[in-house]
C-alpha positions as CSV (number, residue, x, y, z in Angstrom):
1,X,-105.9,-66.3,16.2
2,X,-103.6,-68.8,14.2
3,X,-105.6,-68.5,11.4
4,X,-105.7,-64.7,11.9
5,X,-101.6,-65.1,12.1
6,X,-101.6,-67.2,8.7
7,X,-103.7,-64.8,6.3
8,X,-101.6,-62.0,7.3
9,X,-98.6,-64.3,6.6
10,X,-99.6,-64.9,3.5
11,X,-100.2,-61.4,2.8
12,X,-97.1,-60.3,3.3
13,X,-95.4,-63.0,1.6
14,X,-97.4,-62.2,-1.3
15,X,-96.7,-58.6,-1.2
16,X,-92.9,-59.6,-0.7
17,X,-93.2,-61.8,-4.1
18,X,-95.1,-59.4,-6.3
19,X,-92.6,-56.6,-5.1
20,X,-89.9,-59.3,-6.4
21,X,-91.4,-60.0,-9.6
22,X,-91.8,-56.2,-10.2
23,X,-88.2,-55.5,-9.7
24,X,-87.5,-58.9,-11.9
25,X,-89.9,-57.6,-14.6
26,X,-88.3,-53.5,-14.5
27,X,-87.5,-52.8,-18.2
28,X,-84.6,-51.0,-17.2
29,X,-82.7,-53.3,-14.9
30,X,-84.2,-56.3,-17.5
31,X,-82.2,-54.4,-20.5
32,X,-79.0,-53.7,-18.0
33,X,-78.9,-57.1,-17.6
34,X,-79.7,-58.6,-20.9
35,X,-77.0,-55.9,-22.3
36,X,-74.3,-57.3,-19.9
37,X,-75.3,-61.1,-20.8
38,X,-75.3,-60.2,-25.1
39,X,-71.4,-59.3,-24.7
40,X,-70.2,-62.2,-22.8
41,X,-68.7,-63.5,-25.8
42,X,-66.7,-60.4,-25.5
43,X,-65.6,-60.5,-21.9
44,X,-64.7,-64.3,-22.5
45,X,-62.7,-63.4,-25.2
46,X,-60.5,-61.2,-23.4
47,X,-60.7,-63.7,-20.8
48,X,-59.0,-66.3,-22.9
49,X,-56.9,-63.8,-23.8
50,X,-55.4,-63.1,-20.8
51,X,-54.7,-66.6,-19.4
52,X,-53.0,-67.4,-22.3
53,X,-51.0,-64.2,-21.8
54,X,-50.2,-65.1,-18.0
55,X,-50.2,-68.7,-18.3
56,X,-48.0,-69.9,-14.9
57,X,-45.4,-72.2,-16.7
58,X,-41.9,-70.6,-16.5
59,X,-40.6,-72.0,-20.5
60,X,-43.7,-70.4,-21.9
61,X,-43.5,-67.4,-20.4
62,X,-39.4,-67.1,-21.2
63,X,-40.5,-68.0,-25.2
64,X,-43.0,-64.9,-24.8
65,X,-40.7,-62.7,-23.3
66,X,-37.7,-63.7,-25.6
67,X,-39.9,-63.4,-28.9
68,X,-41.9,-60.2,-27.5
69,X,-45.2,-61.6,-28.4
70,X,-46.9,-60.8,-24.9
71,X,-47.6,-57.5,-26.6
72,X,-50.1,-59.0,-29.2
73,X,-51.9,-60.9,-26.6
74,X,-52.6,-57.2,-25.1
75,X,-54.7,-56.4,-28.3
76,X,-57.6,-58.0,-27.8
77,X,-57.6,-57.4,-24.3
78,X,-57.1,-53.4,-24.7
79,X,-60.1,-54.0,-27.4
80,X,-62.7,-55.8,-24.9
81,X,-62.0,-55.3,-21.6
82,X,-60.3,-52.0,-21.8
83,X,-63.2,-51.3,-24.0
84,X,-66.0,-52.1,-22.3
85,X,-67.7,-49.3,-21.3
86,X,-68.0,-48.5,-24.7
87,X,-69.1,-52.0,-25.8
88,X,-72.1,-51.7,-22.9
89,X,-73.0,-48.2,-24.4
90,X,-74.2,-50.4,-27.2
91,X,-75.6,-53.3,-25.8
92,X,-77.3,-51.7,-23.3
93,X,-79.3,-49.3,-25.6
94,X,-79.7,-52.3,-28.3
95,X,-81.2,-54.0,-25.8
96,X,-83.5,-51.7,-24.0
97,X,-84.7,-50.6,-27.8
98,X,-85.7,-53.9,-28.3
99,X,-87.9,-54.2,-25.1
100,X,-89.4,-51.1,-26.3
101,X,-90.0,-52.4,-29.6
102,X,-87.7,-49.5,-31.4
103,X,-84.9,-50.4,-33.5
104,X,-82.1,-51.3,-31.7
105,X,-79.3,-51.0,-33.9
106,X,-79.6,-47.5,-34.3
107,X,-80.5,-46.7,-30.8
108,X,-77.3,-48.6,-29.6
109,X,-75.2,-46.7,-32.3
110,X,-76.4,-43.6,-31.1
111,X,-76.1,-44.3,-27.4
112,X,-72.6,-45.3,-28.8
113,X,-71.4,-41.9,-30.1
114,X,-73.0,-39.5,-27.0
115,X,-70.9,-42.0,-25.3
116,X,-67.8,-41.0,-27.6
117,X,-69.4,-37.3,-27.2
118,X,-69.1,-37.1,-23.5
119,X,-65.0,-38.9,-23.1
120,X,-62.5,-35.9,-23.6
121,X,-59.9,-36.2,-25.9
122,X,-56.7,-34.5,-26.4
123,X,-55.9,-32.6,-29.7
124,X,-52.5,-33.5,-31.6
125,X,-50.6,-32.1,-34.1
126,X,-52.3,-31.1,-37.5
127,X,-51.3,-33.8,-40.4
128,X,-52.0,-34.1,-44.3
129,X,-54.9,-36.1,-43.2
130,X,-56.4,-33.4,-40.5
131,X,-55.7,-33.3,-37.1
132,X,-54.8,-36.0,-35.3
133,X,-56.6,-36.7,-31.2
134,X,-56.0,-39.3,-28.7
135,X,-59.0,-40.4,-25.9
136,X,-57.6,-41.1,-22.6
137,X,-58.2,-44.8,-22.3
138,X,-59.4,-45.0,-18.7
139,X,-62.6,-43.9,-19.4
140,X,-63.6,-46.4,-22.0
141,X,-63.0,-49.6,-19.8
142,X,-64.2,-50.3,-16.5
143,X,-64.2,-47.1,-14.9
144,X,-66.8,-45.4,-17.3
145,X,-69.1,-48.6,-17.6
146,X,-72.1,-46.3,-15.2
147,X,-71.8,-43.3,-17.5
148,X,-72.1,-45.9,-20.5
149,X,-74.9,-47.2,-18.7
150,X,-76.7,-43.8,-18.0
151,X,-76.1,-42.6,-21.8
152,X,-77.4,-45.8,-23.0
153,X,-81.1,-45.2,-20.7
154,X,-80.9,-41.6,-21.7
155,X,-80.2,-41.8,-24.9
156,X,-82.7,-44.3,-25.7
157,X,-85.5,-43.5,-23.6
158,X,-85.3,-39.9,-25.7
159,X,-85.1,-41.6,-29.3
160,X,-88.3,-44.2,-27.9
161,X,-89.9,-40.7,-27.4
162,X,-89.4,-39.2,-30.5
163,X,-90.0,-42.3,-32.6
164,X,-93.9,-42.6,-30.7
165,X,-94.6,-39.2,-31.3
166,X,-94.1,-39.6,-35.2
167,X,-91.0,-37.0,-34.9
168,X,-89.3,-38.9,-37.7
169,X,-89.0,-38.8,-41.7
170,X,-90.8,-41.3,-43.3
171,X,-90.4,-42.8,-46.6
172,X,-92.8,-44.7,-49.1
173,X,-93.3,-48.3,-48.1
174,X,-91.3,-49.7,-51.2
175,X,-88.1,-48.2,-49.9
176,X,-85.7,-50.7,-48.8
177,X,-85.5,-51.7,-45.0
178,X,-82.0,-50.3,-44.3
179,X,-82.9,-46.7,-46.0
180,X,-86.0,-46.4,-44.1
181,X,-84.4,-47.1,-40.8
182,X,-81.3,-44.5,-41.5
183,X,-84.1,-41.6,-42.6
184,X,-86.2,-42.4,-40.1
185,X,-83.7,-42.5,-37.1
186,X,-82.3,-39.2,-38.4
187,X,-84.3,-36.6,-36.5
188,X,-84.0,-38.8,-32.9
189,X,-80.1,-39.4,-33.5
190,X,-79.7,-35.3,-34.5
191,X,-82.0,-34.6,-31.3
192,X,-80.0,-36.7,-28.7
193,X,-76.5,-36.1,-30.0
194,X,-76.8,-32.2,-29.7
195,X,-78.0,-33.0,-26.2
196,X,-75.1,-34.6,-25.5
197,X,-72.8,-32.1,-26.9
198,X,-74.2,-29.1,-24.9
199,X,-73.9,-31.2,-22.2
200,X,-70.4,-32.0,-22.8
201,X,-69.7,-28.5,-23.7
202,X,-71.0,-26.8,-20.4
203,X,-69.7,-29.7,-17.9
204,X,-66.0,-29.2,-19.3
205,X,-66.8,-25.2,-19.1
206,X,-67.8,-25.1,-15.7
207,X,-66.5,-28.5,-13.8
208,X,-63.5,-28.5,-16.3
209,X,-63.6,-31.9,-15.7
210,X,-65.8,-34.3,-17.7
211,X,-68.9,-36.3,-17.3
212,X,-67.3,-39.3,-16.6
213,X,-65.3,-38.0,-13.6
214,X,-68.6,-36.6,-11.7
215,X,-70.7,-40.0,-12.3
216,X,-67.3,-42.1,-11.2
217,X,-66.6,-40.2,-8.3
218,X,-70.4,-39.4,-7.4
219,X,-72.1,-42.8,-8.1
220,X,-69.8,-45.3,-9.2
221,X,-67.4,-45.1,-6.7
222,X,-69.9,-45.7,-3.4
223,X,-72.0,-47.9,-5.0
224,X,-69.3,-50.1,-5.6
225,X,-68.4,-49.9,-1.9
226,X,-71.7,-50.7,-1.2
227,X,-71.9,-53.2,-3.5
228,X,-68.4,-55.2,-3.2
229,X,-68.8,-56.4,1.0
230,X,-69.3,-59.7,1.7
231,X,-72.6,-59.3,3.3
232,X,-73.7,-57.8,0.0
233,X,-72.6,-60.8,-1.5
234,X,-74.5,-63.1,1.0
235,X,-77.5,-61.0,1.1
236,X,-77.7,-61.7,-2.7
237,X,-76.9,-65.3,-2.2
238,X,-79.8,-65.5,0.2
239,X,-82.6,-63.7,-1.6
240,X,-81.9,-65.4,-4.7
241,X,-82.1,-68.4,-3.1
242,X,-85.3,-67.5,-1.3
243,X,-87.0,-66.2,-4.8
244,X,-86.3,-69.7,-6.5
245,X,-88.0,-71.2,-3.4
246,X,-90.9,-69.6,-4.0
247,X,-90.3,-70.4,-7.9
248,X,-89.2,-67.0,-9.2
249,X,-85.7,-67.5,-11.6
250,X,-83.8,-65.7,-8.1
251,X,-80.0,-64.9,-10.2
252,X,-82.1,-62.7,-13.2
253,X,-83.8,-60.4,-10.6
254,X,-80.8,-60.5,-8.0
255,X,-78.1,-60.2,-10.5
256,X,-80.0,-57.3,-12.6
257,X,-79.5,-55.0,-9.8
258,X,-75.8,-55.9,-9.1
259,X,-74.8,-56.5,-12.3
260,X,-73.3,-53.2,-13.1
261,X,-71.2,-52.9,-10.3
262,X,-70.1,-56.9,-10.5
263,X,-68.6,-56.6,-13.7
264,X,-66.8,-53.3,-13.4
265,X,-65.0,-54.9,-10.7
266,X,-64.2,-57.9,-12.6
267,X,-63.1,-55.7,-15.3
268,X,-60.7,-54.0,-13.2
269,X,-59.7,-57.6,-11.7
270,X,-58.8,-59.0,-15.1
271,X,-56.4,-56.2,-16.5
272,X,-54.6,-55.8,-13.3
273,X,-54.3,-59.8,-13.5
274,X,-53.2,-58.9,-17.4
275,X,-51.1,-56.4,-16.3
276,X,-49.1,-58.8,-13.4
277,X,-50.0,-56.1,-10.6
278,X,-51.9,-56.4,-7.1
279,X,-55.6,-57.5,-7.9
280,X,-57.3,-55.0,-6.5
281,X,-60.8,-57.1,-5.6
282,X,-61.8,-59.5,-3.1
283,X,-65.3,-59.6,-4.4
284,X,-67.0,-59.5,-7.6
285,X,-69.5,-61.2,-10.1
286,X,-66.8,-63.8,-10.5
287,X,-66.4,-64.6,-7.1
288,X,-70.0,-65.2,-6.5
289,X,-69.9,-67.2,-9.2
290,X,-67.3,-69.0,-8.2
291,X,-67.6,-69.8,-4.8
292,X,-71.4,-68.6,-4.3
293,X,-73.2,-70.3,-7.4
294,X,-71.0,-72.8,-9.4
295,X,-72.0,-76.2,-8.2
296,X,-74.4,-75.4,-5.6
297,X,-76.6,-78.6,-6.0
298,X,-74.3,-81.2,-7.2
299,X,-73.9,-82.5,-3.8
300,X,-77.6,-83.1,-4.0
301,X,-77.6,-84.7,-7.3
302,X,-75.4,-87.1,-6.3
303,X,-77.3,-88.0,-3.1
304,X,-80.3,-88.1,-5.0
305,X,-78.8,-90.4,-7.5
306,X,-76.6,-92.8,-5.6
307,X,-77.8,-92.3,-1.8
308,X,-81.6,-92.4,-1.9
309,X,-84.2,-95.0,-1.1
310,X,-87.0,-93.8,-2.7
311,X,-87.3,-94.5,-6.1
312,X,-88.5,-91.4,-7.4
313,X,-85.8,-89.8,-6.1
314,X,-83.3,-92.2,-7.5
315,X,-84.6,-92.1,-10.6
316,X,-84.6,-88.2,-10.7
317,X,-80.8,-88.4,-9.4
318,X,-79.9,-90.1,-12.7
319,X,-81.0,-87.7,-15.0
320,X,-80.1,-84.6,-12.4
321,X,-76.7,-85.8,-12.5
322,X,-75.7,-84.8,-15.9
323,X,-76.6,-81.2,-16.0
324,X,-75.6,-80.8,-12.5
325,X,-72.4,-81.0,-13.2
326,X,-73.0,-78.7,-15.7
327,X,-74.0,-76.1,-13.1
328,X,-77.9,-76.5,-14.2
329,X,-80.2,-77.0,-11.4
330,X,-83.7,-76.3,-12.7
331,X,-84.3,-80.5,-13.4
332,X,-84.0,-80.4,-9.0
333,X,-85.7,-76.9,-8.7
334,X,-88.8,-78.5,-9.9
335,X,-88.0,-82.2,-9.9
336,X,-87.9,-83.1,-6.5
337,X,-89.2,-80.1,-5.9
338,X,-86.9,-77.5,-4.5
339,X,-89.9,-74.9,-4.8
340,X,-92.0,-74.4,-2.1
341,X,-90.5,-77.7,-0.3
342,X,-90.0,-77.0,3.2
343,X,-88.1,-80.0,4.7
344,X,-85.0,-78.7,2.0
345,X,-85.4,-74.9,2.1
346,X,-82.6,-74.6,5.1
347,X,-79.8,-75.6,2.8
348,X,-81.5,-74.3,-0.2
349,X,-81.8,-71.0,0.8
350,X,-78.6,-70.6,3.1
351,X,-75.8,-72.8,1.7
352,X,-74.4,-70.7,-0.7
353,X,-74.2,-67.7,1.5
354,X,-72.2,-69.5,4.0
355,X,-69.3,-71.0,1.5
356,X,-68.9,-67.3,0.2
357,X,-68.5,-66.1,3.9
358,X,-66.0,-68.8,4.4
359,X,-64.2,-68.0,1.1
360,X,-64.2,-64.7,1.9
361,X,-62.4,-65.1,5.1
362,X,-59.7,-67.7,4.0
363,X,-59.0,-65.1,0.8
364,X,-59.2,-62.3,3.6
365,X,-56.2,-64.4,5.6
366,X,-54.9,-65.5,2.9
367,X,-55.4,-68.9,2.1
368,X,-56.9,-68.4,-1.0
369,X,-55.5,-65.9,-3.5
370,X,-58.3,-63.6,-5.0
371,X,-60.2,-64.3,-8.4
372,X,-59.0,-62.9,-11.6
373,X,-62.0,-61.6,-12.4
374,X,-62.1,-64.6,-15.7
375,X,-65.7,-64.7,-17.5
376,X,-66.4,-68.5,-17.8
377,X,-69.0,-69.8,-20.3
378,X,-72.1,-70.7,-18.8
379,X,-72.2,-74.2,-17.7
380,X,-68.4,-74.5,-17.0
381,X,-68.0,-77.2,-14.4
382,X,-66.7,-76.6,-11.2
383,X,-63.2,-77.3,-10.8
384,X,-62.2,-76.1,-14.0
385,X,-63.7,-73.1,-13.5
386,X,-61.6,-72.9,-10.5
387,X,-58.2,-73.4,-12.2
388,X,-59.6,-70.2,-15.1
389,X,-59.7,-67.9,-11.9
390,X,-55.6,-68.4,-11.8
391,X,-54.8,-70.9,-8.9
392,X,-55.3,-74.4,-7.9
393,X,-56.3,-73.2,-4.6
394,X,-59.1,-72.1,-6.2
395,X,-60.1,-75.3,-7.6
396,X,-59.4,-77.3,-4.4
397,X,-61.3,-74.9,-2.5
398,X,-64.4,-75.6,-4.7
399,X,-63.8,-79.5,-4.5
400,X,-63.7,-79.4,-1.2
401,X,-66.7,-77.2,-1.1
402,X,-69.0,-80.0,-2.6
403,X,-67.9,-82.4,0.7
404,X,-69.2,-79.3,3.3
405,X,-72.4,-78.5,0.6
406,X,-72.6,-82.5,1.3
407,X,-72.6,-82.2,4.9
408,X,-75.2,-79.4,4.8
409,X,-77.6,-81.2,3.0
410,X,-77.4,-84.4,4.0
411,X,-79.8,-84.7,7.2
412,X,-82.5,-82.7,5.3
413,X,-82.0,-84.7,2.2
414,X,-82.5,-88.1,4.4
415,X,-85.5,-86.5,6.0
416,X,-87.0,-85.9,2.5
417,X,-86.4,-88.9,1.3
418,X,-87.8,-90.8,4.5
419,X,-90.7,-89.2,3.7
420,X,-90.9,-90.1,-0.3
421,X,-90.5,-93.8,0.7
422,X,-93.5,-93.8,3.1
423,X,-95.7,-92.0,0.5
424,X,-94.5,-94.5,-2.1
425,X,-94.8,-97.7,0.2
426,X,-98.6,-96.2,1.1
427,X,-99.5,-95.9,-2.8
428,X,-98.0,-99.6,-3.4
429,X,-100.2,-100.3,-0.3
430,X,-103.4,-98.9,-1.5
């Protein structure tokens, strides 16, 4: 009967994994995911941008104010943030070309313009150079970053289509790269953007509305209420963890699924923090970064370094410490090993679920303000990254984090390294 118990155990636990590595391997969320990851030089931009525009010291902000330079500060902000749905029109298309080995610059071009296609405008006065037309700007940030996303799959999937079934104009093999690729992307881009213009044309004569306002209001909208509770959050926490226990990278197929709704919030965070008003999130991919993610096993490093008995262990400590404060775990992961290791998987799998619940609730009651929604570079030590959020709180909270991520690994980190010792003092035995 046990063993009985234990096959179908493993069964399910294997169909559980491969179900995991499926999602993880989906060419769609893959290329949502790599898209959002190729413009985070962009989002950090405007994230620079706005701390320096908001930075809490009372003579700076009078020399701003008195010389009226906060308003060039707002450039590059209206130009990535409050651009980003246009921006992820690209990069998502560029990226899900590549995956299906198409050319990417033309796909995300194209995605690009349907994108344009789609946003209404308002006509202006006629001048001596033509008439002049103004696009509402509240579609081309954060609030039309799933219709971006939808025109990028669309778009692409029907120019993969076309290219494959030789629907294209080809040209001798001695023309030059950049004239073959405009020639032969001519028939898919004509194809796709006079889809999108009938489609724009018979949304805004029926719904008299746009696009944009159907996807916000009919997807966008409750996923992100889905998506933005704090039990989302921990679920996330706890099946990423979970997946790098069984050795499968847990964030890239968690955070592929979530992605879309995560950032839109943190858009949406950082210009109301730009702007000075109410922040208008509690949760969001920079909040699980923050208080989720950043620093999770650096309270294990240092054990392991300065704290352990066995000398494998100690040894692995040393060069774990470096990168761990670094936020880089993967020298634990399969150093000591994390994967697969029983005696650790408690606070592996569970830690960082609890410290967002508890940051939750103390942001909730007000202890902590909420997160400005800041991009940090990858690898941005804790503490630091806590002050780029905009508060100290922040940053204490997280240094005080490492002393309760301490607590929660410390029995199960003595147990492990009981254990270590007796298999080394039985090897110097034998």
């Amino acid at each position: 009967r046990t063993v009985y118990m234990s096959s179908h155990t493993n069964i399910v636990q294997e169909k559980a994994l491969h179900l995991m590595q499926s999602i993880g391997q989906n060419t769609y969320l893959k290329s949502i995911m790599s898209g959002m990851m190729l413009i985070l030089p962009v989002t950090i931009m405007s994230s620079v941008a706005t701390l320096v525009k908001v930075f809490p010291f009372a003579p700076y902000q009078d020399f701003l104010l008195r010389h009226n330079l906060t308003r060039f500060f707002d450039i590059p902000i209206t130009f990535t943030n409050n651009f980003l749905a246009v921006i992820v029109a690209f990069s998502v298309a560029y990226t899900l070309a590549k995956n299906f080995d198409v050319d990417g610059f033309m796909s995300g071009l194209i995605s690009m313009i349907s994108f344009f296609i789609l946003t209404p405008y308002d006509l202006g006065e006629i001048g001596p150079l033509g008439q002049s037309f103004s696009i509402p700007g509240q579609w081309l940030g954060p609030m039309g970053l799933f219709t971006a996303i939808l025109v990028a799959i669309i778009s692409t999937r029907i120019f993969v289509a076309i290219t494959r079934k030789g629907l294209i104009i080809k040209m001798p093999e001695n023309v030059p790269e950049f004239i073959f690729k405009s020639f032969s992307s001519l028939i898919p881009g004509i194809a796709i953007l006079t889809l999108f213009t009938i489609i724009s044309a018979v949304i805004t004569s029926v719904c008299y509305g746009s696009i944009h306002e159907i996807i916000y209001k009919l997807i966008q909208v409750p996923l992100t209420s889905l998506g933005s509770g704090i039990w989302s959050l921990i679920f996330v926490a706890v099946v990423a963890q979970l997946l790098w226990f069984f050795g499968l990278h847990g964030h890239a197929i968690t955070l592929g699924i979530v992605a879309p709704i995560w950032f839109a919030m943190d858009a949406q965070q950082l210009a109301a923090y730009a702007a000075g008003v109410d922040l208008p999130n509690i949760t969001g991919f920079a909040f699980f970064m923050t208080y989720g993610a950043a620093g999770d096993l650096l309270p294990l490093a240092i054990m392991l370094a300065f704290f352990a008995k066995s000398a494998r262990y100690k040894t692995l400590g040393k060069i774990a410490l470096p990168p761990a404060i670094f936020t880089i775990g993967e020298p634990m992961a399969y150093g000591v090993p994390l994967v697969m290791n029983f005696t650790l998987a408690i606070p592996y799998i569970f830690i960082n679920g609890i410290m967002l619940g508890i940051a939750w609730y103390l942001t909730v009651i007000g202890v902590l303000p909420r997160v400005a929604g800041v991009s940090t570079p990858a690898g941005m030590p804790i503490i630091i990254s806590g002050f780029m959020q905009g508060s100290w709180k922040i940053a204490a909270f997280q240094f005080i984090g490492l002393f309760a991520r301490f607590a929660g690994w410390y029995f199960f980190f003595k147990t492990a390294d009981l254990v270590a010792c007796r298999e080394e003092n039985q090897t110097d035995t034998i």
